[in-house]
ZAMAR-325932 format. One record per residue: residue number from 1; x, y, z of N, C-alpha, C in turn; residue in one letter. Coordinates in Angstrom, 1 decimal, decimal comma. Layout:
N
R   seq       nX       nY       nZ      caX      caY      caZ       cX       cY       cZ   type
R   NUM        X        Y        Z        X        Y        Z        X        Y        Z      a
...
//
This chain:
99
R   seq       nX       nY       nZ      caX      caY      caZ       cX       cY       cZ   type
R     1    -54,0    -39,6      6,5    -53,4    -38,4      6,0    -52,4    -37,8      7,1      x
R     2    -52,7    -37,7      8,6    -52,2    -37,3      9,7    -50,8    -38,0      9,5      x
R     3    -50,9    -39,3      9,0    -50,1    -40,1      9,3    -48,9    -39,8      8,3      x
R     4    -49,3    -39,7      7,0    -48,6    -39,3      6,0    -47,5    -37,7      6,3      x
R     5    -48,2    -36,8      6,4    -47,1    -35,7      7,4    -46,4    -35,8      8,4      x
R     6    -47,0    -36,6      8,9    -45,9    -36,8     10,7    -45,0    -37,5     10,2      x
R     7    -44,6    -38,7      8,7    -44,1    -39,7      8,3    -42,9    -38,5      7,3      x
R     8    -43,5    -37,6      6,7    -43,2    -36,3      6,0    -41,8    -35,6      6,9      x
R     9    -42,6    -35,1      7,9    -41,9    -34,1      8,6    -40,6    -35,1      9,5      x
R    10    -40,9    -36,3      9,8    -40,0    -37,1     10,3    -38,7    -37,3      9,7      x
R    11    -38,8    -37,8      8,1    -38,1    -37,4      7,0    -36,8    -36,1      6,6      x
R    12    -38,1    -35,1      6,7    -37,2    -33,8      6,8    -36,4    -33,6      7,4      x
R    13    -36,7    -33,8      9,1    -36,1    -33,8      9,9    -34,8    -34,6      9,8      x
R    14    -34,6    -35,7      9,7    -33,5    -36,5      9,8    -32,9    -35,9      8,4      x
R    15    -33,6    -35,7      7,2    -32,4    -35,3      6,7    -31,9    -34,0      6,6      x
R    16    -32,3    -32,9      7,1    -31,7    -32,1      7,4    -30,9    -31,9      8,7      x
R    17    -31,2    -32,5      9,3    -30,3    -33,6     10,5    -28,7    -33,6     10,1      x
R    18    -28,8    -34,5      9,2    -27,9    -35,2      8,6    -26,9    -33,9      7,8      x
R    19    -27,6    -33,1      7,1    -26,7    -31,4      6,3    -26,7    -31,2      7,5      x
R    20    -27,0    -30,7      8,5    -26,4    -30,1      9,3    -25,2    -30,4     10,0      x
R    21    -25,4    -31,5     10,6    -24,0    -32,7     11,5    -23,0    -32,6     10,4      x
R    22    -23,2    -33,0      9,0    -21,9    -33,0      7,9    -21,6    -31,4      8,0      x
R    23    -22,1    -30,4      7,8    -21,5    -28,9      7,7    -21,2    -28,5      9,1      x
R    24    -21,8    -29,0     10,1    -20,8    -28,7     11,5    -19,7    -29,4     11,5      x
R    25    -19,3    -30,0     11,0    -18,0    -31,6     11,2    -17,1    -31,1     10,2      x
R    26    -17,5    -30,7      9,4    -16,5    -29,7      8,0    -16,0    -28,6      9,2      x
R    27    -16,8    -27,6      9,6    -16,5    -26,3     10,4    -15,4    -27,2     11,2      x
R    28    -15,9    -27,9     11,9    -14,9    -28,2     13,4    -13,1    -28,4     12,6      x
R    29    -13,4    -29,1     11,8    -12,2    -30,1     10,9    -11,5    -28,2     10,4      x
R    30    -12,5    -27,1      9,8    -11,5    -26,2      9,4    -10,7    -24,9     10,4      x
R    31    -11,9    -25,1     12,3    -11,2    -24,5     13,1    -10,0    -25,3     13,4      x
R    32    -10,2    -26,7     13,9     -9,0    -27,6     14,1     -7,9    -26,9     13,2      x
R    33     -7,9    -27,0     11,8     -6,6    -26,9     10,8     -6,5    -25,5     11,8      x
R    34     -6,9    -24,5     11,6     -6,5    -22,9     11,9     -6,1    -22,7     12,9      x
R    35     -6,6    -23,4     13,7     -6,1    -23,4     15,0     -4,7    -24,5     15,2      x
R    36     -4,0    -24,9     14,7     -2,8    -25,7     14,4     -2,2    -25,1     13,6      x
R    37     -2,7    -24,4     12,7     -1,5    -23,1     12,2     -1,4    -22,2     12,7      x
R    38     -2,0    -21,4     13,5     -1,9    -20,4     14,4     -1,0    -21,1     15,2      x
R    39     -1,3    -22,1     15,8      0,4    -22,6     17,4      1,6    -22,9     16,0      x
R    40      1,0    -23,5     15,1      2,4    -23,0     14,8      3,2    -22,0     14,0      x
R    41      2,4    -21,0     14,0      3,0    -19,6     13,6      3,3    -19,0     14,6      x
R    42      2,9    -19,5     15,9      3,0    -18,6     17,1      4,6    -19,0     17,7      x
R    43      4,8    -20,7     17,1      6,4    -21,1     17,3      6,9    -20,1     16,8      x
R    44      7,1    -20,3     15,6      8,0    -19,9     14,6      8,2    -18,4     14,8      x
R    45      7,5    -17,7     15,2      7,1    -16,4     15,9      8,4    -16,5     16,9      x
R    46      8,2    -17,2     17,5      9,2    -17,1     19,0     10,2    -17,4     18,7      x
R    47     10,6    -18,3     17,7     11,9    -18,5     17,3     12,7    -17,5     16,6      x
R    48     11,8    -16,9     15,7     12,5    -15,3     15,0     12,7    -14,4     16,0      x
R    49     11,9    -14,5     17,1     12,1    -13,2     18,4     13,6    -13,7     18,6      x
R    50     13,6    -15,3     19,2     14,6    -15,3     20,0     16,3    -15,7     19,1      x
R    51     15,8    -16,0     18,0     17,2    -15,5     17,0     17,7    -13,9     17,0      x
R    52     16,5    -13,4     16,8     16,1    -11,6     16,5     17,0    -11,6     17,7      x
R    53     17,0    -11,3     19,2     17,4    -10,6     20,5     18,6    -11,5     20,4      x
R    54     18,7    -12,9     19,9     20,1    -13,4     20,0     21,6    -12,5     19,1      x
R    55     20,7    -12,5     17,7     21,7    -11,6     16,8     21,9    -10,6     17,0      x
R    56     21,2     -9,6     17,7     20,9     -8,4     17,9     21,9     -8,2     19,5      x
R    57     22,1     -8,5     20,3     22,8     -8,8     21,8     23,7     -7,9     21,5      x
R    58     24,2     -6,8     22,0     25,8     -5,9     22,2     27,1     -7,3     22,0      x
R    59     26,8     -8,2     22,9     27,8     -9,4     23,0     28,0    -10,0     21,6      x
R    60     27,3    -10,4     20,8     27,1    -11,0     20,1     27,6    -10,0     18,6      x
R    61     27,0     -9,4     18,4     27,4     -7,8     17,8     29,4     -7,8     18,0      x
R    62     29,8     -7,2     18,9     31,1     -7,3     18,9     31,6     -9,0     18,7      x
R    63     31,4     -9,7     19,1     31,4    -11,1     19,1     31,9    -11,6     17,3      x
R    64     30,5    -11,2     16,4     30,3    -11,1     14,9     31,9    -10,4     14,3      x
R    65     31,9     -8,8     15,2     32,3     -7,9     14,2     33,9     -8,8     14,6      x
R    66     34,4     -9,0     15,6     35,5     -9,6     15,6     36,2    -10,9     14,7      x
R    67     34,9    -11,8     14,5     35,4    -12,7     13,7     35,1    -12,7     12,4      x
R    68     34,5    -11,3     12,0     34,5    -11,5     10,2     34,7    -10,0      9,8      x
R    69     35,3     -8,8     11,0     35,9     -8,2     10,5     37,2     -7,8     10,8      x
R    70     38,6     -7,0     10,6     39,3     -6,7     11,0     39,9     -5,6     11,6      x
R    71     39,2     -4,8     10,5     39,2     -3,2     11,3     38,5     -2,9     12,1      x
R    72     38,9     -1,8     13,4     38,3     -1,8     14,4     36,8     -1,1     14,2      x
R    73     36,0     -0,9     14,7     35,3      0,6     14,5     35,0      1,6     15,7      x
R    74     35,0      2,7     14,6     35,1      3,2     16,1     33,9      4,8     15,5      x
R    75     33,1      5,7     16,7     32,3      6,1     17,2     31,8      7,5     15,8      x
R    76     31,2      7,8     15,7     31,1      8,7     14,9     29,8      9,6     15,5      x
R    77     30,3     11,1     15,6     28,7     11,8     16,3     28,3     11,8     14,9      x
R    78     26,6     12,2     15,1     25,5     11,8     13,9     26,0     13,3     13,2      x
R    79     26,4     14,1     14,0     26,5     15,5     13,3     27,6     15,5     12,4      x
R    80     28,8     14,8     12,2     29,5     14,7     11,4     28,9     13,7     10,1      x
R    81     28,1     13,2     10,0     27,5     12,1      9,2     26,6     12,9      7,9      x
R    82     26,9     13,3      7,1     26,2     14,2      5,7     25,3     12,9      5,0      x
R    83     24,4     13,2      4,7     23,4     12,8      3,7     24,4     13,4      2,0      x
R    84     24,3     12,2      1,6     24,8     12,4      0,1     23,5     11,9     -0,5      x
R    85     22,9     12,7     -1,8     22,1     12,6     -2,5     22,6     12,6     -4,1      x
R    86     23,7     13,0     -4,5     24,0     12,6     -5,8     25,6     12,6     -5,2      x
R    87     25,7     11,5     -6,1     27,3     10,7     -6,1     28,5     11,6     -6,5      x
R    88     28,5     12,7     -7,3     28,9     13,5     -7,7     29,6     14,5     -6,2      x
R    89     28,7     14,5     -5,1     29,0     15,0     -4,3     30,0     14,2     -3,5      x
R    90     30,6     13,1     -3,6     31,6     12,5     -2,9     32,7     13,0     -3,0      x
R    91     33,5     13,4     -1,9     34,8     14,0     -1,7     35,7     12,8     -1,5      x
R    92     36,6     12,4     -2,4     37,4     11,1     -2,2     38,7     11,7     -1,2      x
R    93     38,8     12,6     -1,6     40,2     12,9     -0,7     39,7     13,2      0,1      x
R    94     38,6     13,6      1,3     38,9     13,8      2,3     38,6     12,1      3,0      x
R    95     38,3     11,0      2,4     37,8      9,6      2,5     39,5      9,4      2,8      x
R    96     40,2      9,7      2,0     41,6      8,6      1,9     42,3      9,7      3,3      x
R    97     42,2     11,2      3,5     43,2     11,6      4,6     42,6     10,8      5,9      x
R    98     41,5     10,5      6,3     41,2     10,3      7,3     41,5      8,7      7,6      x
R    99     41,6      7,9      6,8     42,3      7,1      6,8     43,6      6,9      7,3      x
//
């Protein structure tokens, strides 16, 4: 009988052994994936920074506005700048004198 449980629990053991080692080895295999999309969201990350501060540069900025636009621009204080909220409110003629 002794022999029969110790034969029992030997059993158990290995095969819960066995669930275990397969659902740790799944875990490992789903940090692995996460952890390889994280470095590579972390690239891609740094590549939008450094496009981002590249497009963004004062140099680069005038650089742009030179070769795709022609008119100059030039400074406007914020206090001259009106918030228009219906269209109706547009002054065309004072748009065309300041031209």
């Amino acid at each position: 009988m002794l022999k029969k449980i110790f034969i029992l629990t030997l059993l158990v053991l290995i095969i819960s052994t066995t669930f275990i080692k397969n659902y740790t080895k799944k875990l490992d295999e789903k940090i692995f994936s996460l952890k390889e999309n994280i470095n590579y969201l972390k690239s891609v990350k740094e590549l939008v920074k450094l496009e981002h501060h590249y497009l963004t540069s004062p140099e680069r900025i005038l650089e742009l506005n030179k070769l795709y636009f022609d008119s100059e621009y030039h400074y406007t204080p914020r206090k001259n700048i009106q918030i228009i909220s219906k269209i109706e409110e547009i002054n065309l003629d004072n748009i065309n004198k300041n031209e």
